[in-house]
C-alpha positions in Angstrom: -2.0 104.4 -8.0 -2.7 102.1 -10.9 0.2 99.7 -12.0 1.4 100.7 -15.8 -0.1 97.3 -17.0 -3.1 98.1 -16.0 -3.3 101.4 -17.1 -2.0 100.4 -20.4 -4.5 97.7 -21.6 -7.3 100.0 -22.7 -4.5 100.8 -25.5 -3.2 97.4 -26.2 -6.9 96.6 -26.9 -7.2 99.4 -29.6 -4.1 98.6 -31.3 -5.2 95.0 -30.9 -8.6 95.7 -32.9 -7.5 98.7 -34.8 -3.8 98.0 -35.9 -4.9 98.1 -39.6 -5.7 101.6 -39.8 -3.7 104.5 -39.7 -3.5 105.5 -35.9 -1.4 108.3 -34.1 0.4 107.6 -30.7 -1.9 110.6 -29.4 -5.3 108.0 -30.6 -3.5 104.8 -28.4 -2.3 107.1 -25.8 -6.2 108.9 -25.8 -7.9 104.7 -25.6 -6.1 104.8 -22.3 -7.0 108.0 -21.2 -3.6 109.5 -21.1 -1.3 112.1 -23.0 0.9 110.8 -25.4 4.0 111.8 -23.6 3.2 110.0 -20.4 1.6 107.1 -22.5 4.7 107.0 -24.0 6.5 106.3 -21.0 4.2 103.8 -19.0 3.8 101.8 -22.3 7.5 101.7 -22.5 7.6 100.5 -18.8 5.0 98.0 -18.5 6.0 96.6 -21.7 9.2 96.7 -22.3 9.2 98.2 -26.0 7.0 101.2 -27.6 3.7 101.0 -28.8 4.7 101.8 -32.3 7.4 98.9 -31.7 3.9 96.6 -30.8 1.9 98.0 -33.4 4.3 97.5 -36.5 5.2 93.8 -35.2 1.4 93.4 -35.7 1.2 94.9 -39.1 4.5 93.1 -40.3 2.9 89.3 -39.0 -0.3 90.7 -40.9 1.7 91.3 -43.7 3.9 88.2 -43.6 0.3 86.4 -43.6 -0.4 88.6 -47.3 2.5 88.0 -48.5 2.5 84.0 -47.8 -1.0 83.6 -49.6 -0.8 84.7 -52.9 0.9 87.5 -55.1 -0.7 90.3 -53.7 1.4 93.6 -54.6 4.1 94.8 -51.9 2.3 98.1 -51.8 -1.2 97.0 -51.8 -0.1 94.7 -48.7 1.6 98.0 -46.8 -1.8 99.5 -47.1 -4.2 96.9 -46.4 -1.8 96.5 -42.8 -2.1 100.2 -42.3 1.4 101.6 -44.0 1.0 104.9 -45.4 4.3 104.6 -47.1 5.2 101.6 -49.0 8.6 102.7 -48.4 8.3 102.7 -44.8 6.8 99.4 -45.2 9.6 98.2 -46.5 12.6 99.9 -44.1 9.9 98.2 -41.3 9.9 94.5 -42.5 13.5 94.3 -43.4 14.2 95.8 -39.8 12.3 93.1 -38.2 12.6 90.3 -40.2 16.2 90.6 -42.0 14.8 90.7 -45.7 12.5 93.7 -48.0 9.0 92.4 -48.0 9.6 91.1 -51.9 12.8 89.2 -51.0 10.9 87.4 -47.7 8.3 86.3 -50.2 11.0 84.8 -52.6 13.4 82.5 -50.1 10.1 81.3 -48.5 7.9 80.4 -51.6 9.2 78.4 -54.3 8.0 76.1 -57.4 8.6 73.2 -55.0 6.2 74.4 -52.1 6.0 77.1 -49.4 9.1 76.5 -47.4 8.6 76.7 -43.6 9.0 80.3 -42.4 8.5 81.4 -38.7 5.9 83.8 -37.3 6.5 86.8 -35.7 5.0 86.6 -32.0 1.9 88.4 -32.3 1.0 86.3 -35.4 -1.4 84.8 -33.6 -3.4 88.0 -32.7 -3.8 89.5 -36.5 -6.1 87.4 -38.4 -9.3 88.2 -37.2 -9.1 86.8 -33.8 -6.2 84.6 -32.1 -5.5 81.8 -32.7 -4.1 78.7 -30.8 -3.2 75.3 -31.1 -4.3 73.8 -27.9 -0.8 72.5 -26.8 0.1 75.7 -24.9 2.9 76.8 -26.9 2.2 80.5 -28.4 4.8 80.0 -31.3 3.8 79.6 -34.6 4.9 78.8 -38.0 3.8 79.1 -41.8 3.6 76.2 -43.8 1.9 76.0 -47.1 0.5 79.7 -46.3 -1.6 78.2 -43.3 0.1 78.9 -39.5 1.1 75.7 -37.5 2.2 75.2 -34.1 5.9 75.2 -34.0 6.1 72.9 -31.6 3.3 70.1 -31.9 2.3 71.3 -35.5 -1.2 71.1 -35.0 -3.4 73.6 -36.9 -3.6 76.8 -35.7 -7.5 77.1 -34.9 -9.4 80.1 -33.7 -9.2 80.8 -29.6 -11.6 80.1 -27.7 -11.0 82.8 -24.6 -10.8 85.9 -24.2 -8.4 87.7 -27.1 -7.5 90.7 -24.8 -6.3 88.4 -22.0 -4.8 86.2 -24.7 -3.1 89.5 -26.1 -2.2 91.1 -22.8 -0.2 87.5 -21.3 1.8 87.8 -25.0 2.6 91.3 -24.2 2.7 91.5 -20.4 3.8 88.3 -19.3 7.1 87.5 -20.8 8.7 90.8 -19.5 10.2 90.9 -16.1 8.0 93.3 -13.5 9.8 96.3 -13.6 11.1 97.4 -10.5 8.7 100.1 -8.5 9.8 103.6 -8.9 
């Protein structure tokens, strides 16, 4: 019998390349060949969180990245990162990062500059490829809309291996194994 991580990359993949669009759990759970219920349930497991927790932290650090570039409309944003809802958007961004998507923009842009504002974690996988820093540390921060290292502040550049192993370590490796059942 597969392990859960393994049987869940085909979908961290898809939401990897695909988180933009509208997608269904039953179109994640059908990348990795398996009904939504039990997807549910072995994503869950392997990971730690749900899929549709993974695939709105990628469309919020899209968003974030929208949102620290220019003046881009809130609801223009929630559709380009695959919101239906502007609404929902909005409820999802506040959850995760403690302000509305208009207010975020506001205490970390000013006259004076772009003020330093953290990245979510999957930042790194949302811009058209991740990206790295070369010191080893995954965190990342914005500055001046461009995404630094947090911890060296070297320039995030593009990655040069492979961005589903990069994706799955961010994912996969941080959580504990869970216990065989």
């Amino acid at each position: 019998m597969r392990e859960p991580r393994d049987r869940i990359k085909p979908a961290l993949r898809f939401i990897r390349i695909h988180f933009r669009q509208p997608l269904s759990m039953r179109q994640i759970a059908a990348a990795a060949g398996l009904t939504p219920a039990y997807f549910g349930q072995v994503f869950a497991k392997a990971v730690g969180r749900t899929a549709l927790d993974v695939l709105n932290e990628m469309r919020v650090a899209a968003a974030i990245g929208e949102l620290m570039e220019g003046d881009t409309g809130i609801g223009r944003i929630a559709a380009s990162v695959g919101f239906k809802q502007r609404r929902h958007f909005g409820r999802v961004f506040k959850q995760m990062m403690g302000l509305p998507p208009r207010q975020y923009r506001q205490r970390h842009s000013s006259a004076k500059g772009v003020v330093a504002a953290k990245a979510p974690p999957l930042t790194r996988h949302v811009f058209g490829g991740p990206v790295d820093c070369g010191c080893g540390n995954s965190e990342l921060i914005w500055v001046l809309a461009r995404l630094q290292c947090a911890q060296c502040g070297g320039p995030a550049k593009p990655y040069k291996g492979d961005p589903d192993l990069l994706f799955e370590q961010d994912l996969l490796t941080t959580l504990p194994h869970p216990p065989d059942a």
